[in-house]
C-alpha positions as CSV (number, residue, x, y, z in Angstrom):
1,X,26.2,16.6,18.2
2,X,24.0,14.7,20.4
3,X,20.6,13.1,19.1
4,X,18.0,10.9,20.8
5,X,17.4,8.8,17.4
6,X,18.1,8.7,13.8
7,X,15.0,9.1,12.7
8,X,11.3,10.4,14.4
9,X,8.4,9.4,13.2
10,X,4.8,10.9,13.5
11,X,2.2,8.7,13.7
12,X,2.1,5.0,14.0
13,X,-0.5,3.7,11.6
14,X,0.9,0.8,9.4
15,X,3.0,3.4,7.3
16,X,4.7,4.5,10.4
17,X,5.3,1.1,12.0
18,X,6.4,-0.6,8.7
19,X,8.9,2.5,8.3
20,X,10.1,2.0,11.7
21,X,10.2,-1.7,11.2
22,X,12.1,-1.4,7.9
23,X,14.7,1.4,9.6
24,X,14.9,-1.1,12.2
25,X,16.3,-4.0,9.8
26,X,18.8,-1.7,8.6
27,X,20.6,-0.8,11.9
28,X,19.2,3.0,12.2
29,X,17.7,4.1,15.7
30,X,13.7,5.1,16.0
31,X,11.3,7.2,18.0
32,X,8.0,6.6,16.9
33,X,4.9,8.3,18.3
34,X,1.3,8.5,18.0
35,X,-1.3,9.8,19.9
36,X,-3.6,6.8,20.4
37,X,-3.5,4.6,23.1
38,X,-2.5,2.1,20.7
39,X,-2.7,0.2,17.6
40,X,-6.0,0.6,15.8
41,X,-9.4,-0.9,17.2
42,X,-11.8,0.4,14.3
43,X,-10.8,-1.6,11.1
44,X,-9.6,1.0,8.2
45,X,-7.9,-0.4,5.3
46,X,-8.3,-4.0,4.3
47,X,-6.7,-4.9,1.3
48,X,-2.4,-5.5,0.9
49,X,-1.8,-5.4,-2.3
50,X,0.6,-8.0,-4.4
51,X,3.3,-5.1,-3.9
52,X,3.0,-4.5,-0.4
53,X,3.3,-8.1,0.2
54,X,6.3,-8.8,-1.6
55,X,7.8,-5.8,0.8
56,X,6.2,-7.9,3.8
57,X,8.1,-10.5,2.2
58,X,11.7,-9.0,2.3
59,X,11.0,-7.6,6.3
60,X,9.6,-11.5,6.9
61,X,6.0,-11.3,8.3
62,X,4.5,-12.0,4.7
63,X,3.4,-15.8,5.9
64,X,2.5,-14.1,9.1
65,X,0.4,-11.2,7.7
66,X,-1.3,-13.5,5.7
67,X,-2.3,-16.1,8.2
68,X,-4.0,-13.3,9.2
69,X,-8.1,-11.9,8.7
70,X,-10.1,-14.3,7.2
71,X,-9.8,-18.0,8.0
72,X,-8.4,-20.0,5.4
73,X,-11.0,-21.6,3.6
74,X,-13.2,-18.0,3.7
75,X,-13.8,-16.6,0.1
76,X,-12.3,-13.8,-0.8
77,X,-14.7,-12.9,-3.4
78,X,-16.4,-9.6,-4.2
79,X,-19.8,-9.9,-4.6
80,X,-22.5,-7.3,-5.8
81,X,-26.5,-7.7,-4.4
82,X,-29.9,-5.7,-4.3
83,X,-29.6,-7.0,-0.7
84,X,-27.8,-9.4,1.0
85,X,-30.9,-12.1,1.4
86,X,-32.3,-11.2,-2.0
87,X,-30.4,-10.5,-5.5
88,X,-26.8,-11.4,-6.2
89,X,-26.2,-9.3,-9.0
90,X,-22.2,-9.9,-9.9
91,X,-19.8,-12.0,-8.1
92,X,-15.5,-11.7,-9.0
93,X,-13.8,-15.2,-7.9
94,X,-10.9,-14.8,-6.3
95,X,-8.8,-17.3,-3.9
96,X,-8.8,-17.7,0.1
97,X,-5.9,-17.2,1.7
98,X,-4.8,-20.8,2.7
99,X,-5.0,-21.5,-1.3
100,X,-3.1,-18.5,-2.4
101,X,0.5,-19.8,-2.0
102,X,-0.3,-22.6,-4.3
103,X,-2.3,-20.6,-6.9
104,X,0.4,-18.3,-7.1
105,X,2.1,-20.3,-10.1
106,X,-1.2,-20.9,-11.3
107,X,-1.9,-17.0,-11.7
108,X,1.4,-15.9,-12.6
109,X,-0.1,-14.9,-16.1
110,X,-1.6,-11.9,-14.7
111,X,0.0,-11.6,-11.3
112,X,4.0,-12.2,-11.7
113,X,4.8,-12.1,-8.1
114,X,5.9,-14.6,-5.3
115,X,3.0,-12.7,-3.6
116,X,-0.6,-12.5,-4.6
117,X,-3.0,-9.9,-2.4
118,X,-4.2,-10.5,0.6
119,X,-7.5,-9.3,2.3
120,X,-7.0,-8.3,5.6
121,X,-8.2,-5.5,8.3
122,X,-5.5,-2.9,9.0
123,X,-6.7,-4.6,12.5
124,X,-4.9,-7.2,11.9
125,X,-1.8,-5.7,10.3
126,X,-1.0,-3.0,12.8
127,X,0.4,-5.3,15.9
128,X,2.5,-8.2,12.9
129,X,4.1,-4.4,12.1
130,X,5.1,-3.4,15.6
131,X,6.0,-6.9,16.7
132,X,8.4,-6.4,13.6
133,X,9.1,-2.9,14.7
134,X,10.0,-4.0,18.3
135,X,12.3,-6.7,17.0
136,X,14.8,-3.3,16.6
137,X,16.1,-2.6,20.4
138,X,16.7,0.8,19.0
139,X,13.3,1.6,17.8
140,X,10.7,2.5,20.4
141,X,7.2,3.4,19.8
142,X,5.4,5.6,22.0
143,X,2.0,5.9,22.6
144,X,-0.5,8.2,24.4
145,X,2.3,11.0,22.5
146,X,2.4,13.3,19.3
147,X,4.2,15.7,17.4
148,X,2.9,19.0,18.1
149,X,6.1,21.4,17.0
150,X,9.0,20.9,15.3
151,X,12.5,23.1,14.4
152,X,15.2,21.8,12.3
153,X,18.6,23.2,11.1
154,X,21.6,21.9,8.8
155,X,21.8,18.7,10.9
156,X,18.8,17.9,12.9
157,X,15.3,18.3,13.5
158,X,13.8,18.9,17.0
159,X,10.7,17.7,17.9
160,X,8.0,19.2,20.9
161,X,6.2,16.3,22.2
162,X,2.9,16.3,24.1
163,X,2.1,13.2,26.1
164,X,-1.6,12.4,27.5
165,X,-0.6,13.2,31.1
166,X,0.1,16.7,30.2
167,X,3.8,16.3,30.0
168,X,5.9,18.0,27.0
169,X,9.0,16.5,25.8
170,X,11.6,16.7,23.2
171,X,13.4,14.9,20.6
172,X,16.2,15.4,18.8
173,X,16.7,13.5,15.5
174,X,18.7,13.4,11.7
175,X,15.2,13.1,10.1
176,X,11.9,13.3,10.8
177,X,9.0,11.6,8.4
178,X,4.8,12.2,8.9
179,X,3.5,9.5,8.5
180,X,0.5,11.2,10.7
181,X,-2.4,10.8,8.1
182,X,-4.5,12.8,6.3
183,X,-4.9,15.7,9.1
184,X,-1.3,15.6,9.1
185,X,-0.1,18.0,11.8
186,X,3.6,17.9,10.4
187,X,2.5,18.6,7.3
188,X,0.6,21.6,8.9
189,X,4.2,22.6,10.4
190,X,5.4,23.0,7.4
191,X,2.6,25.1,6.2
192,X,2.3,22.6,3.4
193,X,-1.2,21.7,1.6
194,X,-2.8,19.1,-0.4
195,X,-3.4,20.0,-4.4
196,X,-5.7,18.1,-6.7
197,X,-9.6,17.4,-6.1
198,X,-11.7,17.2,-3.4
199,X,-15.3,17.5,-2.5
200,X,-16.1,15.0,-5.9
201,X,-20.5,14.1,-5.5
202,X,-21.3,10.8,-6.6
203,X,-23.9,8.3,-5.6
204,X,-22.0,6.3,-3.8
205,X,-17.9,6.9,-2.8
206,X,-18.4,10.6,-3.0
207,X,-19.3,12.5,0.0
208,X,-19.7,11.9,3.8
209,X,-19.3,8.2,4.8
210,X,-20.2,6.6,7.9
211,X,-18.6,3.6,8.5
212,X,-19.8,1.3,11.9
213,X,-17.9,-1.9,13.4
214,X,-20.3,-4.2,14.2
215,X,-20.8,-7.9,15.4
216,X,-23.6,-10.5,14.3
217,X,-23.3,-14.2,14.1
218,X,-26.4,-14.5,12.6
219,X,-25.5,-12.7,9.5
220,X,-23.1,-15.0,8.8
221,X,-25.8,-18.0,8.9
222,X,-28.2,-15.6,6.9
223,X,-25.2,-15.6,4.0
224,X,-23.9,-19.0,3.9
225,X,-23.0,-19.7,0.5
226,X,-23.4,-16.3,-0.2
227,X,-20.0,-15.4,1.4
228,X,-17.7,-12.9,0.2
229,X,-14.9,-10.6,1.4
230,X,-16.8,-7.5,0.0
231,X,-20.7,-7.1,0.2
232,X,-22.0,-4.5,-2.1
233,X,-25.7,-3.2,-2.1
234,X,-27.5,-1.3,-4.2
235,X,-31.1,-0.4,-4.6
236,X,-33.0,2.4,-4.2
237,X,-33.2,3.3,-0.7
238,X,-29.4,3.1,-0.3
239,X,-25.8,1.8,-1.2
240,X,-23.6,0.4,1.0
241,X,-20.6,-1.7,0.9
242,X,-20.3,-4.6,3.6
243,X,-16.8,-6.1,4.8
244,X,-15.8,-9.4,6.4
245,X,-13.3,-8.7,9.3
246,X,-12.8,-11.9,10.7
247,X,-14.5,-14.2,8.7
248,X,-17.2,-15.2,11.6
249,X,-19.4,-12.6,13.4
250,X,-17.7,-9.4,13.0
251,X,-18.2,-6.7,9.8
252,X,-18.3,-3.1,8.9
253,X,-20.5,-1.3,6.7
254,X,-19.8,2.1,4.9
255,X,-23.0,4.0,3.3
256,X,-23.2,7.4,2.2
257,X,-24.7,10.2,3.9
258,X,-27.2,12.5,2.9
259,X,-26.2,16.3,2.4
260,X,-26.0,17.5,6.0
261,X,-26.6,14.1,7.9
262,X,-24.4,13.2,10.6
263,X,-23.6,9.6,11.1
264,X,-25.7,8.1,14.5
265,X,-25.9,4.7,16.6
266,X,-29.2,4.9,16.0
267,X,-29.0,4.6,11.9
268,X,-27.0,1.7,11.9
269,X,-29.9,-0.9,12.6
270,X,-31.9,1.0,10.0
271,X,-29.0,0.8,7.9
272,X,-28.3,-3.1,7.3
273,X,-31.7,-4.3,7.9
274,X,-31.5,-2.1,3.9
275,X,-28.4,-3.5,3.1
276,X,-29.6,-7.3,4.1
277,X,-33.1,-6.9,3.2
278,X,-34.2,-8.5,7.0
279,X,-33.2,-7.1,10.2
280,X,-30.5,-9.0,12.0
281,X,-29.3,-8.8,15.8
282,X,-25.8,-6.9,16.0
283,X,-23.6,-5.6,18.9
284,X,-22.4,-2.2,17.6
285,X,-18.2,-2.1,18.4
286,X,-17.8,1.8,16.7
287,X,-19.0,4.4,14.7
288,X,-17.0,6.6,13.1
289,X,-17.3,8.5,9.6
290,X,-15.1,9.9,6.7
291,X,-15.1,11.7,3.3
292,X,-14.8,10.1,-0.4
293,X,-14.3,11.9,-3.3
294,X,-10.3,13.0,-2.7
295,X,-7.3,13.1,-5.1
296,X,-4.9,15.1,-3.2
297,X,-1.3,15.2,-3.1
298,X,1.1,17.7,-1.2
299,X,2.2,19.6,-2.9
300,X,5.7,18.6,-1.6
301,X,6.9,15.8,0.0
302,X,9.9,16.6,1.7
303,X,11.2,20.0,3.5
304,X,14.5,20.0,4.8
305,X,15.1,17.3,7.0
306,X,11.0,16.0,7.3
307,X,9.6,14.3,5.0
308,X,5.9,13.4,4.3
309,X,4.8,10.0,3.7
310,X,1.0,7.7,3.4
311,X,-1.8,9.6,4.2
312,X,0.2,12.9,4.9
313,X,1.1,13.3,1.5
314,X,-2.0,11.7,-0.7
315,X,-5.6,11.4,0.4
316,X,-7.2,8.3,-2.1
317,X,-10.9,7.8,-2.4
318,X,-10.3,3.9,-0.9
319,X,-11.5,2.2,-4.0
320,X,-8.9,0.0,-5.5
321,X,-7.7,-0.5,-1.9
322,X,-4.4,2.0,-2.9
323,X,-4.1,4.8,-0.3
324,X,-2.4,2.0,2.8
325,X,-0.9,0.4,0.0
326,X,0.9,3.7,-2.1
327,X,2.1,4.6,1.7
328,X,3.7,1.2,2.4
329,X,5.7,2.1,-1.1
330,X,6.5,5.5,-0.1
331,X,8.3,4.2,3.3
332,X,9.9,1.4,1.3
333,X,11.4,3.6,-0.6
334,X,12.3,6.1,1.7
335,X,13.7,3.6,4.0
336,X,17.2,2.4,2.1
337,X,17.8,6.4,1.4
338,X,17.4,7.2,5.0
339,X,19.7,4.0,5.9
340,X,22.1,5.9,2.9
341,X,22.3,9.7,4.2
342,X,22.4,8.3,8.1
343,X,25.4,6.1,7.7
344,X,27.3,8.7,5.1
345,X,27.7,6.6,2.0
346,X,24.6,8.7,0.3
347,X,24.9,12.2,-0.8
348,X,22.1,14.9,0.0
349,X,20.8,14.7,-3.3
350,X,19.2,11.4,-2.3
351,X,16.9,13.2,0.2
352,X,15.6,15.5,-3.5
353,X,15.2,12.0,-4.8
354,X,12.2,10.9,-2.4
355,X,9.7,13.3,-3.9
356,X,10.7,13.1,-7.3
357,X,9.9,9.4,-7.6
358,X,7.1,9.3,-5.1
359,X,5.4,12.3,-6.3
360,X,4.4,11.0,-9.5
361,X,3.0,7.7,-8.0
362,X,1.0,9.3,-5.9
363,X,-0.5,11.4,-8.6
364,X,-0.6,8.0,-11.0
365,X,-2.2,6.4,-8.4
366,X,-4.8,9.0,-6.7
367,X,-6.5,8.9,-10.7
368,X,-6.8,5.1,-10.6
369,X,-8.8,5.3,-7.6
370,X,-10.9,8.4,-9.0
371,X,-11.2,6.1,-12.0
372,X,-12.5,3.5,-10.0
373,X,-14.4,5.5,-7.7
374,X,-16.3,6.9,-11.0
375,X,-17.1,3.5,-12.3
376,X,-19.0,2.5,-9.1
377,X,-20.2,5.8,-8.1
378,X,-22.1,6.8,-10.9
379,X,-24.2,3.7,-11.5
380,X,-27.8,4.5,-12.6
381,X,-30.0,1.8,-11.3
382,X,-33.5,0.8,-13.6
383,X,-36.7,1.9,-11.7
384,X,-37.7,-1.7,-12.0
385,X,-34.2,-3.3,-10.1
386,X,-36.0,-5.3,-7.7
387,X,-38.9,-6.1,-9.0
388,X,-39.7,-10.0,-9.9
389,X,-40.9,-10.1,-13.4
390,X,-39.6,-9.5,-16.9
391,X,-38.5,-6.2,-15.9
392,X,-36.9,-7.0,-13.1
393,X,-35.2,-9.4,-14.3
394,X,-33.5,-7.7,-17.5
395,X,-32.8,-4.9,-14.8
396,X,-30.5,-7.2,-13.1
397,X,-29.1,-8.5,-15.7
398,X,-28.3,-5.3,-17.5
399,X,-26.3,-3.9,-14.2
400,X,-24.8,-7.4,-13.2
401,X,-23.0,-7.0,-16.6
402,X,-21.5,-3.7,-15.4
403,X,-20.7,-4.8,-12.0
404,X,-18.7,-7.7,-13.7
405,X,-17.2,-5.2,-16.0
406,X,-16.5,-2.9,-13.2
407,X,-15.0,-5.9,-10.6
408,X,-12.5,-6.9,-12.6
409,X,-11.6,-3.3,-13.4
410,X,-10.6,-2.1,-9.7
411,X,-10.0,-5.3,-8.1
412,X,-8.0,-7.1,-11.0
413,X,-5.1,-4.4,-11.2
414,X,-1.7,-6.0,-11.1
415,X,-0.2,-3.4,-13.6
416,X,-1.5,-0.5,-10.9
417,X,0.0,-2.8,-7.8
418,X,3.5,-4.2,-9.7
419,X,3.5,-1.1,-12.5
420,X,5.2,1.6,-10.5
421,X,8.3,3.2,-12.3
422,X,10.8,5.7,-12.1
423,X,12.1,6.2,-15.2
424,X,12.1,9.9,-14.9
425,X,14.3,10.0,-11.2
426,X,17.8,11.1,-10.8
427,X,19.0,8.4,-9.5
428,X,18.4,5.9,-12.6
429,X,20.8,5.0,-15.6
430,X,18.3,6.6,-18.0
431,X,17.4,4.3,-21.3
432,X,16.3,5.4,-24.8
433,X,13.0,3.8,-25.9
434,X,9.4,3.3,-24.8
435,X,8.5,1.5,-21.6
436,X,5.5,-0.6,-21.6
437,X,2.4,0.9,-21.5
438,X,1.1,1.6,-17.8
439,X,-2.6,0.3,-17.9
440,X,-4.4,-0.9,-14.0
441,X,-5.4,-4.0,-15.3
442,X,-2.5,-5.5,-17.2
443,X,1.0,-5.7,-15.8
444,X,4.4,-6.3,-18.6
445,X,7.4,-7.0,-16.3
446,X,10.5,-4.9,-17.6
447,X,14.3,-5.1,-17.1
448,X,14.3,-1.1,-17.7
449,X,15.7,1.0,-15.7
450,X,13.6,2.6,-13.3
451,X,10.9,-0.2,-12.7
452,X,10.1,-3.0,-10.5
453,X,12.9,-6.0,-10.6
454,X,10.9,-8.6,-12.4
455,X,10.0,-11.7,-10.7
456,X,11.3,-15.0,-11.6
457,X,10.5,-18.5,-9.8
458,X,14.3,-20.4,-9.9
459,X,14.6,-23.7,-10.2
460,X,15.1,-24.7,-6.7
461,X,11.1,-23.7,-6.0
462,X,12.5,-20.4,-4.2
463,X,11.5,-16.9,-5.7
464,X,14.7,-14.7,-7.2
465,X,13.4,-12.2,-4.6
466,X,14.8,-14.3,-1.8
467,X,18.2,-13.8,-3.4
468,X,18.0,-9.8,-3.5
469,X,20.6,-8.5,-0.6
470,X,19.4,-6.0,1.9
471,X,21.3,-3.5,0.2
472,X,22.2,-3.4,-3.5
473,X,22.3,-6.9,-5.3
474,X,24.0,-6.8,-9.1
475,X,22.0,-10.0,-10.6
476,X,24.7,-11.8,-13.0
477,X,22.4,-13.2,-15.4
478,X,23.1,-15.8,-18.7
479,X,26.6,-15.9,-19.7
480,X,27.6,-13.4,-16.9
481,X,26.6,-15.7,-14.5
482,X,29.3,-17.7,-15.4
483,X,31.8,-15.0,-15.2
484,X,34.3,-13.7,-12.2
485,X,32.9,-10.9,-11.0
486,X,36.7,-9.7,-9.5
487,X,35.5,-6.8,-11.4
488,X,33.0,-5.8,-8.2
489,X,36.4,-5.2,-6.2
490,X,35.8,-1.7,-4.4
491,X,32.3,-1.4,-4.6
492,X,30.9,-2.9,-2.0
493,X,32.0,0.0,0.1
494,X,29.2,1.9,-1.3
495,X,25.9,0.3,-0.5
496,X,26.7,-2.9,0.7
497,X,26.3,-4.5,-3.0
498,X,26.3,-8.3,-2.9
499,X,26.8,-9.9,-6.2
500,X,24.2,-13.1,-7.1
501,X,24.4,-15.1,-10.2
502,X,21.5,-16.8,-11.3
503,X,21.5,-19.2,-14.1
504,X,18.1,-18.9,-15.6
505,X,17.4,-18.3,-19.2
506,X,13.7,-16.9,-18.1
507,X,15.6,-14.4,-16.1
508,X,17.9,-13.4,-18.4
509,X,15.1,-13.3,-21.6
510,X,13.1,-10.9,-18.7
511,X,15.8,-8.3,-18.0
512,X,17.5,-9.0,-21.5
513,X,20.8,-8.3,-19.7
514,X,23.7,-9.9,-18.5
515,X,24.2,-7.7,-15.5
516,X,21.3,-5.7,-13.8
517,X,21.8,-3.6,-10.7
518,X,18.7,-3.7,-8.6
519,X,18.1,-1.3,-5.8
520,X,17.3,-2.3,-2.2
521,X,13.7,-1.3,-2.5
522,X,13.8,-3.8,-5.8
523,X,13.6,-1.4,-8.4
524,X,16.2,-1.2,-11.4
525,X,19.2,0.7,-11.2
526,X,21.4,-0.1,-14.3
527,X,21.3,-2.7,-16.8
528,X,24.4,-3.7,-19.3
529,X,26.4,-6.4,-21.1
530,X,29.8,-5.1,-19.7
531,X,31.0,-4.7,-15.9
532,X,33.4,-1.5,-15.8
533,X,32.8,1.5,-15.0
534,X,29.4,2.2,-16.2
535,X,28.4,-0.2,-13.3
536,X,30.3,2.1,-10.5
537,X,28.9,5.1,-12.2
538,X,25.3,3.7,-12.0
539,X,25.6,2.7,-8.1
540,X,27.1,6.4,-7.4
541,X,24.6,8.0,-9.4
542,X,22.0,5.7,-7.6
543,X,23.1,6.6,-4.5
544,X,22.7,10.6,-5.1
545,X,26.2,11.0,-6.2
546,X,27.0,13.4,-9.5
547,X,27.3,11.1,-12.6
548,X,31.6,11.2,-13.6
């Protein structure tokens, strides 16, 4: 049977190009295409989390990515005012870029990870991912083109194509994934639907958004040591949330519509001369709008041969930063099972897999962000906020303490960003017991089954990340690192398992194992004291195959 690719996919937003960059790095074959003329000129999302980096990590942009946004030195704090020139209310700390690879260590308390977060514009990320994409001779992306029908059988799924100049094409593929965002027109061919809540009122993150790209030098000399990553207003005339882009001249702001307003050019001077408290000169670069208050997921993930992935499959009200970042897991984990079912050493089961780990996440992590979203959203400010006396003053005080409260709530969340497990999927070596508890704001590495491999800094300075194969990697850990691992004989064959011993005592205390089997998307397959057959068991069962 002829086909034009491996794998199609629909939309190239950063879930579709890191998917096509990840397929890429495994040897499969790509058509990407999206309808825009190319990568994004309005910035969207702007915050990688410490997980998404780590996965930037392992496809080898993550210095890259992060050189990028903000200049070095900028803050990346978040910082709460009445308005910009007047009343800083609440301020969270948090590290530039050019200081994060040595704080790392420093904040390995709360953030175990080679990788801490980065703040930077989906601007910004878009053309690192298709330079990586393009690295792949046998991925091509295609703009100016989009998805507009699709047919599948036993073995393929066909794709109609409409280009800008009018033309209609088709393509023929194994799989196709939408990764086409939230008005997902594959989805919509597969007459599938979101489930969960939408329409959610709030002061502020619930309802009709208009965001605008702007530029203005002179805000930044207005700030100066006021400068921050995030710029939160609040008083009684509006609320609005402020975002560095590039660290110099250029920003957006987001503020909340009233019922039945529709966003203008004309607001948007009206708009920050609220937010700063004096009116500044700007260029406006875009106006655009959206909707906050959603918790949807599809209510499936997969059909046949297509699967759903990012924005297509969950809509997130953006606070906590977690709808970009919950798609960039979805293709991560999609990616080694596609790589799997293409080259024939995974059974079909693997495809059933995909939603029944990613499913739950998105659920999990939709609530976070409603959490979140509820916290900020339903502040009640005093009468007396901005005024400068007594009143005023206590005012200020009284919501600063919530604002510091609430900071550290949805921007402090390493157990949402490293927490994600799949103790529940088919594909995992199942453990008795209780897993740690899964709290946002707290995150307890485990050597279960099912969860994130645990980081571990080696004593050679490198992370124990660096020594995870592409494929599956059986960490010999303790005593078994010691041992002959003749016992692996066979195996590679299915998976491409590389064997790695690492003689750390922290390691082996973390996954309290001597031999761990780790999934190429870094999860835990299998732990055990013993290499036999339990350990060939485990990587069949891990790779969709029925459990001897």
């Amino acid at each position: 049977m002829q086909y034009d690719c491996d794998v199609l996919i629909a939309g190239a937003g950063p879930v579709g190009l890191f998917l096509a960059a990840e397929l890429g790095m495994r040897g499969l074959s790509v058509q990407l295409f999206d309808d825009k003329s190319g990568t994004s000129s309005h910035p969207a999302a702007n915050a990688n989390s410490a997980r998404t980096m780590e996965h930037y990590r392992r496809l080898g942009i993550s210095a890259e990515v992060r050189s990028l946004g903000l200049p070095g030195d900028h803050p990346t704090d978040v910082a709460y005012f009445t308005r910009l020139s007047q009343h800083e209310l609440a301020r969270l700390h948090q590290p530039g870029s050019a200081d994060a690879p040595a704080k790392v260590r420093d904040m390995e308390f709360l953030w175990p990870t080679p990788e801490l977060p980065h703040r930077c514009s989906q601007l910004y990320i878009e053309p690192a991912l298709l330079k990586a994409a393009k690295r792949n001779p046998a991925a091509q992306v295609h703009y100016n083109a989009a998805v507009q029908g699709l047919e599948q059988d036993k073995e393929s799924v066909t794709a109609a194509i409409a280009h800008a100049d009018g033309r209609i094409s088709s393509c023929r593929a194994k799989y196709l994934i939408g990764c086409d965002g939230p008005r997902s027109t594959v989805r919509g061919l597969l007459g599938l639907h979101y489930t969960g809540t939408a329409g959610e009122k709030r002061e502020f993150m619930g309802g009709r958004m208009a965001a605008a790209y702007f530029d203005s030098p002179e805000l930044h000399s207005i700030l100066k040591d006021k400068r921050a990553w995030q710029y939160w207003t609040l008083n009684h005339q509006q609320r609005s949330l402020i975002i560095a882009v590039d660290g110099r001249s250029r920003y957006t702001i987001n503020i909340q519509l009233r019922e039945g307003a529709q966003p203008s050019s004309d607001d948007v001077e009206r708009h920050l001369a609220n937010a700063i408290g004096v009116s500044v000169p700007f260029d406006l670069i875009s106006n655009t709008s959206w909707t906050a208050g959603f918790a949807l997921v599809a209510e499936k993930m997969r059909q046949g041969r297509v699967f759903l992935a990012g924005d297509s499959a969950h809509l997130f009200t953006p606070t906590g930063g977690m709808g970009y970042n919950t798609g960039i897991e979805d293709a991560a984990n999609l990616a080694w099972k596609l790589e799997a079912l293409v080259k024939g050493h995974g059974h079909s089961e693997l495809a059933n897999s995909y939603e029944a780990e990613r499913k739950p996440v998105a659920g999990r992590n939709t609530e976070f962000a409603r959490q979140f979203a509820d916290s900020i959203g339903y502040v009640r400010l005093p009468g007396a906020l901005e005024n400068d006396d007594a009143a005023g003053r206590a005012a200020r005080q009284a919501v600063g303490a919530h604002l510091n409260f609430h900071a550290h709530k949805e921007f402090v969340i390493p157990g949402v960003q490293l927490g994600t497990r799949y103790e529940d999927s088919p594909l995992v070596s199942t453990e008795a017991g209780s897993p740690p508890p899964d709290t946002a704001n707290l995150y307890l590495p485990s050597g279960r089954p099912g969860h994130r491999a645990p980081h571990v800094w080696l004593d050679d300075g490198s992370s124990l990340y660096d020594h995870f194969g592409q494929g599956f990697t059986l960490l010999r850990l303790g005593a078994g690192a010691r041992r002959p691992a003749h016992e692996l004989a066979g195996l590679q064959a299915h998976g491409h398992l590389v064997d790695r011993a690492v003689e750390s005592d922290e390691a082996r205390d973390l996954y309290a194992a001597d031999y761990v089997l780790v999934r190429p998307d870094q999860h835990i397959a299998w732990r055990g004291n013993v290499l036999g057959e339990e350990l060939g068991h485990a990587l069949k069962k891990s790779l969709g195959h029925t459990q001897p």
